[in-house]
C-alpha positions in Angstrom: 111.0 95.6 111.4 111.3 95.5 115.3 108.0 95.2 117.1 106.7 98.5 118.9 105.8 98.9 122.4 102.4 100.2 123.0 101.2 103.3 125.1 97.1 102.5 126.6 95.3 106.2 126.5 93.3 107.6 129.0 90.8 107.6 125.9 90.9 103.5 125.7 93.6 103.7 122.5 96.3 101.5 122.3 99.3 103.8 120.6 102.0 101.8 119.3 105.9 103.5 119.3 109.4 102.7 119.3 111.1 105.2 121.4 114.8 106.0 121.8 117.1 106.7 125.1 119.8 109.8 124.5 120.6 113.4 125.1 117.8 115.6 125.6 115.8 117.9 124.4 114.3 114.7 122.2 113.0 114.8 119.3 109.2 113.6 118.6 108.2 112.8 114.7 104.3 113.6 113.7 103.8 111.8 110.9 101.1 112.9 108.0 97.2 111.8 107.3 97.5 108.3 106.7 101.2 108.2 107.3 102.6 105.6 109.8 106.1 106.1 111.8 107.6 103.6 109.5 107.8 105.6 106.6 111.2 106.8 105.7 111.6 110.7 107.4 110.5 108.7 110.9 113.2 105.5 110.4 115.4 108.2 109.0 115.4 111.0 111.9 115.6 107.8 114.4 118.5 106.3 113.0 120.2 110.0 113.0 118.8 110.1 116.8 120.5 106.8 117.8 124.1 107.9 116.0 124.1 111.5 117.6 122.6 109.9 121.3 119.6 111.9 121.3 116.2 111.1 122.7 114.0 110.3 119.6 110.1 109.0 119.5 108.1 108.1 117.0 104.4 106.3 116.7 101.0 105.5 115.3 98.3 108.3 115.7 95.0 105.6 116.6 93.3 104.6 113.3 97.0 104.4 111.6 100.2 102.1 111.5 100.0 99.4 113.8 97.8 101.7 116.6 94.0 100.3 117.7 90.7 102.0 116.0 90.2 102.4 112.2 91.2 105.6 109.9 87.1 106.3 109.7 86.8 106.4 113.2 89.4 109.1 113.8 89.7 113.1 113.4 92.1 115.7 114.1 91.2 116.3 117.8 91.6 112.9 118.7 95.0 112.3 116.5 96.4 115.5 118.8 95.3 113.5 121.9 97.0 110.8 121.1 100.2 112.9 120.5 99.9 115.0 123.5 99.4 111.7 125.9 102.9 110.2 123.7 104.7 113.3 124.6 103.3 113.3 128.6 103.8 109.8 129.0 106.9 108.3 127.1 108.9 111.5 127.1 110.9 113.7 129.8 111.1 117.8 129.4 110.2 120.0 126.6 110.5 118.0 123.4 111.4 119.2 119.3 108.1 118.5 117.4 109.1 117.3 113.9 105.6 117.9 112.1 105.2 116.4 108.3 101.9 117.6 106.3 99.2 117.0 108.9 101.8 116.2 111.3 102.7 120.0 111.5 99.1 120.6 112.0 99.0 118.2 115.3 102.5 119.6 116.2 101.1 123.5 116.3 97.7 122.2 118.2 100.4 120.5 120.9 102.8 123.5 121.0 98.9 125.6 121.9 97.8 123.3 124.1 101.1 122.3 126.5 103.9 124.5 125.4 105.7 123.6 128.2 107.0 120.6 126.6 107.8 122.3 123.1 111.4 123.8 122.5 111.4 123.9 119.0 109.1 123.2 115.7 109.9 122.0 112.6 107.6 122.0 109.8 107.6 120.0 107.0 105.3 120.6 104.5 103.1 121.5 106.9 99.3 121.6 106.6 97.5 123.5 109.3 93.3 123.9 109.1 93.6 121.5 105.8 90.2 119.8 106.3 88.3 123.5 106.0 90.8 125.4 103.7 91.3 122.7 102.0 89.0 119.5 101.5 85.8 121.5 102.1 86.7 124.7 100.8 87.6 122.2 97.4 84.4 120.3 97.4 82.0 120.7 94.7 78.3 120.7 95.7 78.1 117.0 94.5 80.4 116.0 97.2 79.1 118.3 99.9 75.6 116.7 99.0 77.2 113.2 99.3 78.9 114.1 102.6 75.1 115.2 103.8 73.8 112.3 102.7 76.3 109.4 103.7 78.7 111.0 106.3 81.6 110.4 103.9 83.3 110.8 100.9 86.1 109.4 98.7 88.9 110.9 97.5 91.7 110.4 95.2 95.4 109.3 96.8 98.5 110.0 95.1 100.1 107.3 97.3 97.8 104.5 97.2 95.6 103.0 95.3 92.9 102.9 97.9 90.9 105.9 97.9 91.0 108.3 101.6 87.6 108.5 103.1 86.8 111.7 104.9 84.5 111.6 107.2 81.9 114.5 108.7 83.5 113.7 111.6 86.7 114.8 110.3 85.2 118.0 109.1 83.6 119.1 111.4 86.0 118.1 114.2 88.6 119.9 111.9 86.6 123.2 112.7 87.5 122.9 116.5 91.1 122.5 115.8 91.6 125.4 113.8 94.8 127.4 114.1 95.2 130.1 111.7 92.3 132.0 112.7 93.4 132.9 116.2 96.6 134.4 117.6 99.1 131.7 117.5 102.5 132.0 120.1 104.9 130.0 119.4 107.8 131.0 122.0 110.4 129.0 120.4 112.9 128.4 117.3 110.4 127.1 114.3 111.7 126.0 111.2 109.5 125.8 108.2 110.2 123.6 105.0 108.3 123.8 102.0 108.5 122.3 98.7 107.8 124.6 95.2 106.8 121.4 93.9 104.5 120.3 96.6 101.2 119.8 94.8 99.6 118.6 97.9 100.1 121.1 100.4 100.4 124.9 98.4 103.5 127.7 99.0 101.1 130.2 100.2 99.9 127.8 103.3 103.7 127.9 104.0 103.2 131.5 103.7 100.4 132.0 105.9 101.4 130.1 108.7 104.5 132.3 108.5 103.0 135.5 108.4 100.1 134.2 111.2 102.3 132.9 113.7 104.1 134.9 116.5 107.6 134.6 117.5 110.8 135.9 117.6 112.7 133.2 115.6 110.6 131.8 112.9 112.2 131.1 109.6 111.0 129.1 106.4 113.0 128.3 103.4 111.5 127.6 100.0 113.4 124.1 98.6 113.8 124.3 94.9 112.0 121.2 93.0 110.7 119.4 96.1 108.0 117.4 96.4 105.1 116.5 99.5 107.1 113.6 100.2 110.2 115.4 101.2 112.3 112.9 101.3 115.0 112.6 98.9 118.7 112.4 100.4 118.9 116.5 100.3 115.5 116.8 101.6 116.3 114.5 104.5 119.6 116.2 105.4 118.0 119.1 105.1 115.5 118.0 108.0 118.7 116.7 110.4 120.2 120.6 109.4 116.8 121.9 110.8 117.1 120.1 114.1 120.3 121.8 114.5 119.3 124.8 114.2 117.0 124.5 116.4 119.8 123.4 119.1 122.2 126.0 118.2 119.1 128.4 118.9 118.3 127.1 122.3 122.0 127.4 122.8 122.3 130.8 121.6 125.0 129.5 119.5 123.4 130.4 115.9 
């Protein structure tokens, strides 16, 4: 594992990221909630980056990976900072957001916030407004009590055997990222993937980010038997196909 280089914030957060030299538009990878840019879709899309010569980044939202802060200190809001000052400072032109679970989440609040360096969106799995469609609309009064009472709760991971802690911060901050309840432009090809056998993230958020957003090229397919994780061999070429797409798009050549 190569060491990162590290990107200091406005915000006092050191971000750490391994970025690529190539071809632009580049490519940026948004990793999911508790996700790191090592995992394989990140080491995967920059490998593909490096063989095709395109610009590729990937790093560590604060609070994750190998960035400064803790997990519990961290929120939505802040995680989409930290993205937005990658994408100003390490990157040059409009970029292709490659947004996995929350990832697609911080990749739709970026494409509202500066869409003049979005060209293209890829979903994966992606889980916009989770922490209040989600986590609180799933607690039970119990946990909703003990959020109340502590400021945090614990829950289950399928992928660890550490528990996640969600914080009130994270809920509440959640409700000021929110982008399903207003209109939602997105002026550029976006490519949705979504697993039937996601149990994470449902078909019908898949659904309603479809039917929510505006544009005049947005497309989602429904993959057979794949899971959250999304990345099996197929699932993974099917990511690189994406990314095509989306260049043959700005191209006018699909």
């Amino acid at each position: 594992m190569s060491k990162p280089d590290f990107l200091e914030t406005t915000d006092g957060r050191r971000i750490a990221y391994h970025k690529t030299a190539g071809t632009f538009p580049g490519v940026v990878f948004l990793g999911g909630l508790h996700s790191d840019m090592e995992g394989t879709k990140a080491v995967y899309l920059e490998e593909w980056a490096k063989e095709t010569g395109r610009a590729f980044l990937r790093f560590d939202y604060s609070g994750h990976g190998q960035s400064s802060g803790t997990f519990t200190e961290g929120c939505i809001g802040e995680w989409a900072a930290d993205a937005m000052a990658a994408i100003f400072e390490l990157t040059e032109g409009p970029q292709i957001l490659v947004g996995s679970s929350m990832g697609g989440w911080i990749a739709l609040l970026v494409a509202r916030t500066i869409p003049t360096k979005v060209c293209g969106l890829i979903g994966i799995a992606a889980a916009p407004d989770f922490t209040e469609d989600s986590m609180w609309a799933g607690f039970s009064d119990a946990l909703k009590a003990e959020m109340a009472e502590t400021g945090r709760v614990a829950l289950p991971s399928d992928y660890s055997d550490e528990p996640y802690i969600i914080t009130r911060k994270m809920i509440e901050d959640g409700r000021k990222q929110l982008v399903l309840r207003d209109p939602l432009p997105l002026n550029f090809p976006v490519r949705l993937l979504q697993g039937t056998a996601d149990t994470d993230v449902d078909m019908s958020v898949a659904l309603r980010l479809l039917d929510h957003a505006e544009g005049d090229d947005i497309r989602l397919a429904l993959i057979k038997g794949a899971d959250h994780r999304f990345s099996t061999p197929d699932n993974l070429s099917l990511i690189r196909k994406m990314i095509h797409s989306v260049l043959m798009a700005r191209s006018g050549s699909e």
